[in-house]
SESEMAR-668498 format. One record per residue (C-alpha): residue number from 1; y, x, z; residue in one letter. Coordinates in Angstrom, 1 decimal, padded with zeros to 4 digits. Example, Ala and Ser with C-alpha at 12.3 -4.5 7.8 and 13.67 -1.06 7.14 Angstrom:
// SESEMAR-668498
1, -004.5, 012.3, 007.8, a
2, -001.1, 013.7, 007.1, s
// end
This chain:
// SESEMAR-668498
1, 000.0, 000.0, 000.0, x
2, 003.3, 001.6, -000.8, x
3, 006.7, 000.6, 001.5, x
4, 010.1, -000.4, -000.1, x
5, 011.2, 002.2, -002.7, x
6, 008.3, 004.0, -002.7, x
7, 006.5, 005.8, -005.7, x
8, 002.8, 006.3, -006.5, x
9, 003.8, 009.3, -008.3, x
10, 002.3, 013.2, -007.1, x
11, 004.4, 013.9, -003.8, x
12, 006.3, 016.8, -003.8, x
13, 004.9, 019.4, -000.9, x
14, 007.6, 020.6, 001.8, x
15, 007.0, 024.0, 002.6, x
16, 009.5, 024.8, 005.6, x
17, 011.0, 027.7, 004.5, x
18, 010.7, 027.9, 000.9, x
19, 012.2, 025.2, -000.6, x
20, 013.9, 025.6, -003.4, x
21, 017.6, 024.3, -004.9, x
22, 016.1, 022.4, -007.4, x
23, 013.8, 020.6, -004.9, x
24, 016.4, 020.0, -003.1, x
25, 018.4, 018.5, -006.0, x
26, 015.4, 016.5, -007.0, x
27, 015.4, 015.3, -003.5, x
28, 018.8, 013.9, -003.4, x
29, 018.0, 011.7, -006.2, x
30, 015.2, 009.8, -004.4, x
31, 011.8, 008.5, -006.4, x
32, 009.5, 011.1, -005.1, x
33, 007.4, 011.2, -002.6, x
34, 007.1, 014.2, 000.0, x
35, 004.1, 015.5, 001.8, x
36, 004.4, 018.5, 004.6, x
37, 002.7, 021.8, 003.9, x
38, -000.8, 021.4, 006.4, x
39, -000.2, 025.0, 007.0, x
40, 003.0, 023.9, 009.2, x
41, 000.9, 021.6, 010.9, x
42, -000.4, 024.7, 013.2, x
43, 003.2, 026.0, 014.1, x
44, 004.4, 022.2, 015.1, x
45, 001.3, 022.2, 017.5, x
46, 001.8, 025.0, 019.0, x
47, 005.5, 024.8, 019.7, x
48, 004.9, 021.4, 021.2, x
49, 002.1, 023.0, 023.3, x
50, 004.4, 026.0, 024.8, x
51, 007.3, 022.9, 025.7, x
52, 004.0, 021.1, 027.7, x
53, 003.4, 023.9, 029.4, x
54, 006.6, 024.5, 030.7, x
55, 006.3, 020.8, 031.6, x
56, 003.3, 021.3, 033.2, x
57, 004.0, 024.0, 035.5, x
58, 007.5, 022.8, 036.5, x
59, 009.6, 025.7, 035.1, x
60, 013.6, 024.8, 034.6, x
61, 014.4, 025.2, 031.1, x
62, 017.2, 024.2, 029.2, x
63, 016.7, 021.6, 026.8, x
64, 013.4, 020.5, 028.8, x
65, 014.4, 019.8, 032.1, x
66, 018.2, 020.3, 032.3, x
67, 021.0, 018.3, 031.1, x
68, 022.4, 019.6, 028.4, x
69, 025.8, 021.2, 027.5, x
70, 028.4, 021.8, 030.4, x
71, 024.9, 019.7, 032.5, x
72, 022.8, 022.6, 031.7, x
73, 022.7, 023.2, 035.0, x
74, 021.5, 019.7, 036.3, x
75, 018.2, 019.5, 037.0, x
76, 016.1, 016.7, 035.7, x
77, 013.1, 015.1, 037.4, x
78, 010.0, 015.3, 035.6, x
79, 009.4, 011.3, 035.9, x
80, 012.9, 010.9, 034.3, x
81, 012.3, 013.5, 031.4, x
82, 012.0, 010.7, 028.7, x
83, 014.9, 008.9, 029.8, x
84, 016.7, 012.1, 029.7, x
85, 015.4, 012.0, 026.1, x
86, 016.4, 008.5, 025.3, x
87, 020.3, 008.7, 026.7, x
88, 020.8, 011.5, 025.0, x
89, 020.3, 010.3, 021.8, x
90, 022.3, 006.8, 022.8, x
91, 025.0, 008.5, 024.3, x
92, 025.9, 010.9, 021.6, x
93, 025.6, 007.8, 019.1, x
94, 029.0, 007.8, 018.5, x
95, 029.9, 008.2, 014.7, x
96, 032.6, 006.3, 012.8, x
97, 033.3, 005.8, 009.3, x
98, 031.6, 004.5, 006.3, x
99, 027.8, 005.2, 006.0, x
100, 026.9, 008.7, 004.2, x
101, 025.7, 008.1, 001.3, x
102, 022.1, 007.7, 000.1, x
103, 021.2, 011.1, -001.2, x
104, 023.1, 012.6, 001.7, x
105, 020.8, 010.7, 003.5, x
106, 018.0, 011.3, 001.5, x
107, 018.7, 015.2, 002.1, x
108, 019.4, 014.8, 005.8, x
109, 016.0, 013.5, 006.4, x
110, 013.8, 016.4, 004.3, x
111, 015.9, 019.1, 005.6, x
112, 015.4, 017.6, 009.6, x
113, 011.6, 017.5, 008.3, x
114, 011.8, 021.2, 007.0, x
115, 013.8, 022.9, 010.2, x
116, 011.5, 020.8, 013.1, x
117, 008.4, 021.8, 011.1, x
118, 009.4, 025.6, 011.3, x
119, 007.5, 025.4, 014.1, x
120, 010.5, 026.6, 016.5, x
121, 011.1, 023.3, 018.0, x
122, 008.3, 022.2, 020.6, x
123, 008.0, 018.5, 018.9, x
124, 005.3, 016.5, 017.8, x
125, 004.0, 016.4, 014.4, x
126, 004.3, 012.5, 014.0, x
127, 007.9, 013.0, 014.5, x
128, 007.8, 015.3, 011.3, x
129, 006.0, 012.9, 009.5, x
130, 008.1, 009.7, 010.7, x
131, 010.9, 011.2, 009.3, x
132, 009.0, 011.9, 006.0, x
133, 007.7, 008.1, 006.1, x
134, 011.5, 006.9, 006.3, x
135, 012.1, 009.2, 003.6, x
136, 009.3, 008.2, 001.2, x
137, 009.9, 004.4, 001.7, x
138, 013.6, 005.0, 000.8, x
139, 014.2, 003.5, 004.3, x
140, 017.3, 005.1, 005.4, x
141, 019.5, 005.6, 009.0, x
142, 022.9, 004.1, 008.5, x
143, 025.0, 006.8, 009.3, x
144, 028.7, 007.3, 009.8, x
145, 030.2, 010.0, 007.9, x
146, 032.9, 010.6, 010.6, x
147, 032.5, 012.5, 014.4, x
148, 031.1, 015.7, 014.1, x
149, 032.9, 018.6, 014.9, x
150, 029.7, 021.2, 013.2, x
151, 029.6, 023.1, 016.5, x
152, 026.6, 022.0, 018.5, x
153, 025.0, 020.8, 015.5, x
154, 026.1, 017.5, 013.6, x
155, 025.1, 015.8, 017.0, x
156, 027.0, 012.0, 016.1, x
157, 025.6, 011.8, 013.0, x
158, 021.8, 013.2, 013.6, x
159, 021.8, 011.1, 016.7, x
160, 022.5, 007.8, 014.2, x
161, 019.3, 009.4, 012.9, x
162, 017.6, 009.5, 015.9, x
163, 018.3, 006.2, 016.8, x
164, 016.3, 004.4, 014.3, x
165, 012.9, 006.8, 015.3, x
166, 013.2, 005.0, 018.8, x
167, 013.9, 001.9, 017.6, x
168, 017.5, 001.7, 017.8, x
169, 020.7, 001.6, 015.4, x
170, 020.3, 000.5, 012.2, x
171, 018.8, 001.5, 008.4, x
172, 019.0, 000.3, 005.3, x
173, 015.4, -000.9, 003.3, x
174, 016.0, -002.5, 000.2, x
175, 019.2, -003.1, 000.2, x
176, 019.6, -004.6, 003.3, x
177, 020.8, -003.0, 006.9, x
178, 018.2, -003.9, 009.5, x
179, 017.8, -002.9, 013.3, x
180, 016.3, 000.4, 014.0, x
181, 012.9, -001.4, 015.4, x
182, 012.7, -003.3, 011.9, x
183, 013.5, -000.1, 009.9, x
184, 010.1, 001.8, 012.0, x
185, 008.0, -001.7, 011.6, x
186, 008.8, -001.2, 007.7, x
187, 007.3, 002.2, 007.5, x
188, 004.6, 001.2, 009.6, x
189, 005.1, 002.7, 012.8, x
190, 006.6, 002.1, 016.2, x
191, 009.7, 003.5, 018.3, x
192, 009.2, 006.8, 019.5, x
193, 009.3, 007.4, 023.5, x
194, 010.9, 010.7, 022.9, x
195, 009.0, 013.5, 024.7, x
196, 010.7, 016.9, 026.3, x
197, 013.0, 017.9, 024.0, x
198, 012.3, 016.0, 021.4, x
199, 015.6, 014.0, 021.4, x
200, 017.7, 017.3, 021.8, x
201, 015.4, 019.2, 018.7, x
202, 016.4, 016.0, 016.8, x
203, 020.2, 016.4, 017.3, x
204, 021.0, 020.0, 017.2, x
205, 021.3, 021.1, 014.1, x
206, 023.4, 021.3, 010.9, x
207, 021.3, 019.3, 008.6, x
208, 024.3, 016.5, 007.9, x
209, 026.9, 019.3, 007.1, x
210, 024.7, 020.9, 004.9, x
211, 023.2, 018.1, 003.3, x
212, 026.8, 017.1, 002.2, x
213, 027.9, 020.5, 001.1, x
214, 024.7, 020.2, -001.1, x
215, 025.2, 017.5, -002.5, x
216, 029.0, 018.7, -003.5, x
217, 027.0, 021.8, -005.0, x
218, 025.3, 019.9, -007.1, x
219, 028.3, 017.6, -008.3, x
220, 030.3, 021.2, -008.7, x
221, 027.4, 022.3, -010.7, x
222, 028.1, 018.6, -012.9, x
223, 031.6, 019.3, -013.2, x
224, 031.6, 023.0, -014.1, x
225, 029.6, 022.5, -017.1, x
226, 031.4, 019.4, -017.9, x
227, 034.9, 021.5, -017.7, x
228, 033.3, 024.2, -020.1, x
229, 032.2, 021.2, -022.6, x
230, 035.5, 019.8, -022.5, x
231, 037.2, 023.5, -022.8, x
232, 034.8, 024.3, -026.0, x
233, 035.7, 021.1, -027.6, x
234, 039.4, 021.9, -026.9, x
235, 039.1, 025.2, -028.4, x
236, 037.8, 023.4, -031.7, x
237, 040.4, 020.8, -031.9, x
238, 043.4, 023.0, -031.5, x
239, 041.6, 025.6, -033.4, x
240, 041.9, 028.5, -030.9, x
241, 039.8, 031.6, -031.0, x
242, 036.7, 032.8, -030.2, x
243, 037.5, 036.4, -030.1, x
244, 037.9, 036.1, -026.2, x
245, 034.3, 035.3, -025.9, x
246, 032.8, 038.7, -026.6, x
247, 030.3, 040.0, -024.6, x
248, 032.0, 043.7, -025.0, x
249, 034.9, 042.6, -023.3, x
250, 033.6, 041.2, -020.0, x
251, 030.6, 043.5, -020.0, x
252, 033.3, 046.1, -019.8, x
253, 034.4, 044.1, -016.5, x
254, 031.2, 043.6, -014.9, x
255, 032.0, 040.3, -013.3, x
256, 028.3, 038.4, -013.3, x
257, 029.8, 035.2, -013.5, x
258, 032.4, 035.9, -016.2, x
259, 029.4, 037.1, -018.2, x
260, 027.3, 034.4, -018.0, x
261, 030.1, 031.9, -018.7, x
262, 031.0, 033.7, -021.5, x
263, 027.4, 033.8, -023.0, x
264, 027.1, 030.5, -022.2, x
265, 030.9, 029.4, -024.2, x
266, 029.4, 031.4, -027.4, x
267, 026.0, 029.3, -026.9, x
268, 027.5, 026.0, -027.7, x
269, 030.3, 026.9, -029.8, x
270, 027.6, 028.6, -032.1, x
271, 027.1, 027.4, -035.5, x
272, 030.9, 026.1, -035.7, x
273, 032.6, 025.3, -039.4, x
274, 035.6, 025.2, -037.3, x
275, 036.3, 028.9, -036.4, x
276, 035.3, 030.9, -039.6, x
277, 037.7, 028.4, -041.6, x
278, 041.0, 029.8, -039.7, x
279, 040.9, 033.6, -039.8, x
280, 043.8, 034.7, -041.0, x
281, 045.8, 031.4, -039.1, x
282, 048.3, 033.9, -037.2, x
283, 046.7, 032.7, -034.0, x
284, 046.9, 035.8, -031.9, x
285, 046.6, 035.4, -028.3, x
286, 045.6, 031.4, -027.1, x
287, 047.1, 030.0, -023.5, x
288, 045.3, 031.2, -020.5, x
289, 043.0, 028.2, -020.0, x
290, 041.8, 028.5, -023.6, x
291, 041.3, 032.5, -023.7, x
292, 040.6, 033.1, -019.8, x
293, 037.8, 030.3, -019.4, x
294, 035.0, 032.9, -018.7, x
295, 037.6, 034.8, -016.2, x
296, 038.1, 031.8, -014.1, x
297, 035.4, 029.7, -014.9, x
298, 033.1, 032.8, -014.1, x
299, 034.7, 033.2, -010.7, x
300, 034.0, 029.7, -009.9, x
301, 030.1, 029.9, -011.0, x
302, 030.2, 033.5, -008.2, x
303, 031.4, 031.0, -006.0, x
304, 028.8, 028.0, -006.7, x
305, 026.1, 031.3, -006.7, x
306, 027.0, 032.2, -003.4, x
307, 026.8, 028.8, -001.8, x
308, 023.7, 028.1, -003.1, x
309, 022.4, 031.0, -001.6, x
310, 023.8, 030.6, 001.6, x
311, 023.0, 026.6, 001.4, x
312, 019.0, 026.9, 000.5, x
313, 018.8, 029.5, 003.6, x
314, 020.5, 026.8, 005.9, x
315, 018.1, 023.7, 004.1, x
316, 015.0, 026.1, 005.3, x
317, 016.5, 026.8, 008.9, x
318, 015.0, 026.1, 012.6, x
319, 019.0, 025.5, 013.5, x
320, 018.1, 023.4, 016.9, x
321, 018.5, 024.9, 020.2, x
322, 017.1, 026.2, 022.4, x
323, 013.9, 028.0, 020.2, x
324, 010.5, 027.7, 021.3, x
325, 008.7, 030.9, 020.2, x
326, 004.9, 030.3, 020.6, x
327, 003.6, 033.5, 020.1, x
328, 005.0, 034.5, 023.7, x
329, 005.5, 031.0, 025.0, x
330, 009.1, 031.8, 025.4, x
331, 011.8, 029.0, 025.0, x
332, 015.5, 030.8, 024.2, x
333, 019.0, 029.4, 024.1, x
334, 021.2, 030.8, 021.3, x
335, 023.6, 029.3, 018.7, x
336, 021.5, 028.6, 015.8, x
337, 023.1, 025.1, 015.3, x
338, 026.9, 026.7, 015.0, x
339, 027.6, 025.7, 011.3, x
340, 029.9, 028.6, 010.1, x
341, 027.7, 029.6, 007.4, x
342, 027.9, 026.3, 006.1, x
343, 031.9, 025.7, 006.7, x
344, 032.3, 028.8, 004.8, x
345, 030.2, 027.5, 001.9, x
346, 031.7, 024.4, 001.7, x
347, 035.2, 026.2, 001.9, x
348, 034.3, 028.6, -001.8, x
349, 032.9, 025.3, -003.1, x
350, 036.1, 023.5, -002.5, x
351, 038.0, 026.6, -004.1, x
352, 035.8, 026.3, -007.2, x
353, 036.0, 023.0, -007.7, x
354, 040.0, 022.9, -007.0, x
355, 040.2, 025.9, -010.0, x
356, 038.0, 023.8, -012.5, x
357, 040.0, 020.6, -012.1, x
358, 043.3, 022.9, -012.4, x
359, 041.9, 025.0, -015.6, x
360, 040.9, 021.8, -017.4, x
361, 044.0, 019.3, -016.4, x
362, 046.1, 022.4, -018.0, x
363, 044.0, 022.4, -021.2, x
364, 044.6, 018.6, -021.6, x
365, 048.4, 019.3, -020.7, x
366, 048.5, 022.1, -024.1, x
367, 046.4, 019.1, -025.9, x
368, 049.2, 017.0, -025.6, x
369, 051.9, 019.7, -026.8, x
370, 052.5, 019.1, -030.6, x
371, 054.4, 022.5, -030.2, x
372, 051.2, 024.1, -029.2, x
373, 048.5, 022.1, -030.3, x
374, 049.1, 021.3, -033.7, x
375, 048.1, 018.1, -033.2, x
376, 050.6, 014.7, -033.2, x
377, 052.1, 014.1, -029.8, x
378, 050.0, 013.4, -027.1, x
379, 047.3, 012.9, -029.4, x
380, 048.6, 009.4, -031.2, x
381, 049.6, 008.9, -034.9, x
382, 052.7, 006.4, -034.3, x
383, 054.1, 007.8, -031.2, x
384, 056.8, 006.4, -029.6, x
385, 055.8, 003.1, -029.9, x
386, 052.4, 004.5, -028.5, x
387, 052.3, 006.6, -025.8, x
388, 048.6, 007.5, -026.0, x
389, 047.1, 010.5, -023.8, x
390, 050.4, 011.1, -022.2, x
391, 050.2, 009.3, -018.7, x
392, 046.5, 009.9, -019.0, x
393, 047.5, 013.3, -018.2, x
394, 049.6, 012.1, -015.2, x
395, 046.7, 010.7, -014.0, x
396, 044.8, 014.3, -014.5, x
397, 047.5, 015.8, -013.0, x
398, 047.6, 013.8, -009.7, x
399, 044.1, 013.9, -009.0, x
400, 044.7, 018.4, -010.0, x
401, 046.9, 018.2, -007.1, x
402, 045.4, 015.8, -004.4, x
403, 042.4, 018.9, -004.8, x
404, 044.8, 021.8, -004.5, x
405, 045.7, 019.7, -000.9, x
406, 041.7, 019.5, -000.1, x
407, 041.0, 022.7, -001.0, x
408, 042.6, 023.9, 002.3, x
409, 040.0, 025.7, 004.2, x
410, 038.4, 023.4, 007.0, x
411, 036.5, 026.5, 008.5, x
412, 039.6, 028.1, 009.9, x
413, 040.2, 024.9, 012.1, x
414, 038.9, 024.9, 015.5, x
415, 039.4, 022.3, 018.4, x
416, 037.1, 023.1, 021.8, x
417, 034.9, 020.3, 023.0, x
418, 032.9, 019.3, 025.8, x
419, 035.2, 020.7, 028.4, x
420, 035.3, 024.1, 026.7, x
421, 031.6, 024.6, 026.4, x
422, 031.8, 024.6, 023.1, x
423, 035.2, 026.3, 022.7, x
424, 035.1, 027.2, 018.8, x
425, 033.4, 025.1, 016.1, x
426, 033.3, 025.4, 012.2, x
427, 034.2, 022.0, 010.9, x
428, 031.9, 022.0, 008.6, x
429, 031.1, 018.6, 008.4, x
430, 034.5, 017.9, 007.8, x
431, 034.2, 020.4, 004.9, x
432, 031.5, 019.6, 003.8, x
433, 032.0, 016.0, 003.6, x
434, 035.8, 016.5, 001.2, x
435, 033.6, 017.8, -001.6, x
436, 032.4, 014.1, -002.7, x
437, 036.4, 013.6, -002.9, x
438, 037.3, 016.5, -004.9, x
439, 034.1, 016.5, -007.3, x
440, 034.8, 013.3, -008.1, x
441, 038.8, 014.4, -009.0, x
442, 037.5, 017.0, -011.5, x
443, 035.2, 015.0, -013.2, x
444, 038.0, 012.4, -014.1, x
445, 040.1, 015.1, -015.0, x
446, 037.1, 016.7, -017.3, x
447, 036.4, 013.6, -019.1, x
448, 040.0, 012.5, -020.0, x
449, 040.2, 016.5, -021.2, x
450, 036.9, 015.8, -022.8, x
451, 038.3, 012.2, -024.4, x
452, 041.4, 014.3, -025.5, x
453, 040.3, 016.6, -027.2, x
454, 037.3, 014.7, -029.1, x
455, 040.7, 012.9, -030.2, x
456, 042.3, 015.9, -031.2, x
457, 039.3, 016.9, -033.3, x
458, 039.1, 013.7, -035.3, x
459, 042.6, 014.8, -036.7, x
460, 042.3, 016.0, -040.2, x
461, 038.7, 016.8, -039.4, x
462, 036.8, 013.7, -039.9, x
463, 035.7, 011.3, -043.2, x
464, 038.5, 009.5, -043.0, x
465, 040.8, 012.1, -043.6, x
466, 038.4, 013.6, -046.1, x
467, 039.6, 011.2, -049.0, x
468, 039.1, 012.0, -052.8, x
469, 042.7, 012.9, -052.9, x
470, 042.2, 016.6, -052.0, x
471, 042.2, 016.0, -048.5, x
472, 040.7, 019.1, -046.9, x
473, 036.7, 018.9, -046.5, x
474, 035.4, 017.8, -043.3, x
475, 034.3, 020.5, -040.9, x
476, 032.0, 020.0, -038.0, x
477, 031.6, 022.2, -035.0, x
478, 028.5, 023.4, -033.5, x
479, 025.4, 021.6, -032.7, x
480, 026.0, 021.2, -029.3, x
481, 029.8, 020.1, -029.5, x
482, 029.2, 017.3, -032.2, x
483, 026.6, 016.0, -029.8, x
484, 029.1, 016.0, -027.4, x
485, 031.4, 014.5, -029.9, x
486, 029.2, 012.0, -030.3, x
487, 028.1, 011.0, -026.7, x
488, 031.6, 010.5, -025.8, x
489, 032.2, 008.4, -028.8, x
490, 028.9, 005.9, -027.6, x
491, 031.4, 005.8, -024.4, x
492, 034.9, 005.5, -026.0, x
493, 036.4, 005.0, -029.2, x
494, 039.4, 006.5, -031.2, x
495, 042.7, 005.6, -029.7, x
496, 044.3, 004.1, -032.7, x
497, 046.8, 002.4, -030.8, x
498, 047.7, 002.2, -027.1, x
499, 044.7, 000.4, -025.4, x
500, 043.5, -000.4, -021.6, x
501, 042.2, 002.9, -020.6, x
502, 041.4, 002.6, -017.4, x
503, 037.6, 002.0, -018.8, x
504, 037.7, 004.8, -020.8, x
505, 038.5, 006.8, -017.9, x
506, 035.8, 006.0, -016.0, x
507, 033.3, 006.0, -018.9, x
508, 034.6, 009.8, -019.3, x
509, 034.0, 010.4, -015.3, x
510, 030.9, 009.2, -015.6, x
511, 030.4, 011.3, -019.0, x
512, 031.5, 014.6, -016.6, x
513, 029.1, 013.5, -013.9, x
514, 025.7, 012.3, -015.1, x
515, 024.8, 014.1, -018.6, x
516, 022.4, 016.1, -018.4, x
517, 023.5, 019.5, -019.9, x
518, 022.0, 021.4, -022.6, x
519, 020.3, 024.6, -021.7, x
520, 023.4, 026.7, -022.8, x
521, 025.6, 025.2, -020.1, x
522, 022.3, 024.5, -017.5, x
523, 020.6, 027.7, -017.4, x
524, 023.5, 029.2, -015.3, x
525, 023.6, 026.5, -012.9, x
526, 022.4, 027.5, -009.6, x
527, 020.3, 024.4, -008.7, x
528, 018.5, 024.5, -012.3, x
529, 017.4, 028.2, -012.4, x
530, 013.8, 027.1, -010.4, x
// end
């Protein structure tokens, strides 16, 4: 019997510590099923075994039998260990906000899987595989985006998460938000009576911060090939050069990322009518965000490559605290859930996907210039009367700025909490979280470039302008730009006149948001390389 939004396809088997960017991507998504690695099975047991111990002979240990934070040294009787278990997870349910989304979600609930399953965190294995029930029957926690500080863990919103494993809060199957005790009876299970640490191994940890700064990798990744699409069919429509896409030139830089952006510029432009038909136009030296698109674009893909790294370590970690260490039975309190790894992450995301918005609404901005385009004023035949692309570009322009305003570093904030316990924290949720904001800026902002300059190339360049009178012959660009062409002509048509475009808009976000790339553009994605 399968549960609501579950698949009776192959699941895809978590092993804690090695999963990949591109499982984690696929996760996200949702319609797969997931199965834990049986060789984690033997860590889980004996983590859970050293915390009974501990139990057993009475020892005080934080995390166990303490209270925990500034209470640490509050001593808790054994007989009242699960209800130390059970208000802790109540009392520190305290998110606000709209619900994360879905593959947020999705992602907080495999990555909680993967770090408890390390084998570092003295629960039970059915809590593990709760958690990958919820998962598999697309069952998910409602939980607020708003209330963690990414200091002690993303305690609000992983105890949301808790809440619906012991029967409380609220989830959403099928479209609906039920209790937390429907949500367990819809996987099959019942509440959890939390055991020694189980409640606190459930909320420490940084699995909501970095599920979100995942899931604004992966949109970065969506709009940095969209914004080299859109610059490439720029390039053709205002027939710039391709000179500045040599490899010699950035090979004699070195830059990794200016090197593979480049490569991956002469990839789809290749094949072009376009370019050999200008040689001798007296084009010498293009605007900055036509000739340095593999100097900036590159320095945003080092970015997105260094994120992912740092992201995929912190999707594999044991981040709760304190650590159980089986091997020598020894539970130690440290600072594994502090989430300045992931702040920082979230920070050179934010700067990348700031630049790509900037570089593109700039592009669409020299579209629009008849004095250096080329091409009629802002890209209509009977201007004046129509206004085409120009407050289109407004629009691009706005959302270019609102990012320059997120792209202020969240990681350098810090506000102490819990009566100076936890005197410095990262923001990172907070980071983290802006990303959705901003990746959604830049992909509006790619797609009206994109809509703009598909206009720009149907000047003089396609069969209607190709008449019998001697009209020049109709060139086409590469491959892979007329298939662009053509995908966003299946969304939008030529402006002849001034129109509603608030569609078209849209249709061009989506556009920079859900295609799915040829290899050119995809194989230097960080997400896609596994």
């Amino acid at each position: 019997m399968t549960h609501p939004g579950e698949t009776l396809s192959a699941p895809l088997v978590l092993h804690p510590g090695q999963v990949t960017l591109g499982q984690l991507r696929r996760l996200s998504a949702g319609g797969l099923r997931l199965a834990l690695d049986p060789a984690a099975l033997e860590g889980l047991r004996a983590s859970e075994a050293a915390v009974q111990r501990i139990v057993d002979e009475d020892q005080v240990v934080y995390g166990i039998n303490t209270g925990f934070g500034k209470l640490a040294s509050t001593r808790i009787a054994h007989e009242r260990l699960a209800e130390l278990q059970r208000n802790l997870v109540l009392s520190h349910s305290v998110g606000t906000g709209d619900p994360l989304p879905d593959p947020v979600v999705r992602l907080v609930l495999a990555t909680k899987a993967v770090s408890l399953a390390r084998g570092h965190s003295g629960v039970r294995p059915a809590l593990v595989d709760a958690l990958i029930a919820l998962f598999n029957a697309d069952v998910l926690p409602v939980i607020p985006a708003k209330g963690s500080v990414g200091a002690s863990g993303d305690l609000a919103p992983l105890a949301h998460l808790a809440c619906v494993l012991i029967g409380e809060g609220e989830a959403r199957v099928a479209g609906r938000v039920v209790s937390g005790r429907e949500a367990m009876a819809a996987v099959g299970l019942e509440p959890f009576v939390l055991g020694p640490k189980e409640g606190l191994a459930l909320l420490n940890g940084t699995q909501v911060s970095t599920a979100l700064a995942l899931v604004g990798l992966f949109g970065a990744e969506s709009v940095l090939a969209a914004g080299l699409m859109a610059g490439a069919l720029t390039l053709e429509a205002i027939k710039g050069s391709v000179k500045p896409f040599d490899a010699r030139i950035h090979a004699a830089r070195g830059q990794a990322g200016q090197i593979a952006v480049a490569a991956a510029m002469r990839a789809v432009l290749d094949g072009s009518e376009i370019d050999p038909s200008h040689p001798h136009c007296g084009r010498v030296q293009d605007p900055y965000s036509i000739r340095c698109v593999p100097q900036v674009m590159g320095a945003c893909l080092d970015n997105l490559q260094h994120a992912a790294r740092v992201l995929a370590t912190e999707a594999n970690a044991a981040s709760d605290n304190p650590l159980v260490f089986p091997d020598t039975g020894e539970v130690i309190s440290g600072g594994n859930f502090h989430a300045e790894p992931v702040a920082f992450a979230a920070d050179i995301i934010a700067l990348a996907v700031a630049e790509i918005g900037a570089i593109s609404e700039r592009r669409l901005a020299l579209l629009l210039d008849t004095g250096l385009s080329g091409l009629p004023a802002f890209l209509i035949r009977d201007s004046g009367v129509n206004s085409g692309f120009m407050i289109a570009q407004v629009t691009a322009a706005a959302l270019a700025a609102e990012n320059q305003c997120l792209a202020h570093p969240s990681s350098v904030t810090s506000l102490p909490t819990s009566a100076n316990q936890e005197d410095h924290v990262s923001m990172a949720t907070y980071g983290a979280r802006r990303l959705s904001d901003m990746v959604r800026n830049t992909a509006v902002i790619a797609g009206i470039e994109a809509m703009a300059a598909a206009q720009g190339l149907e000047f003089d360049r396609r069969p209607a302008e190709s008449a019998a009178d001697g009209a020049a012959p109709w060139l086409r660009s590469s491959p892979l730009v007329e298939a662009q062409f053509g995908a966003i002509r299946a969304r939008v048509p030529f402006l002849e006149q001034d129109r509603y475009l608030a569609p078209d808009i849209e249709a061009m976000r989506l556009w920079a948001s859900d295609t799915e790339w040829p290899a050119a553009l995809a194989g230097c994605l960080p997400s896609h390389s596994d």
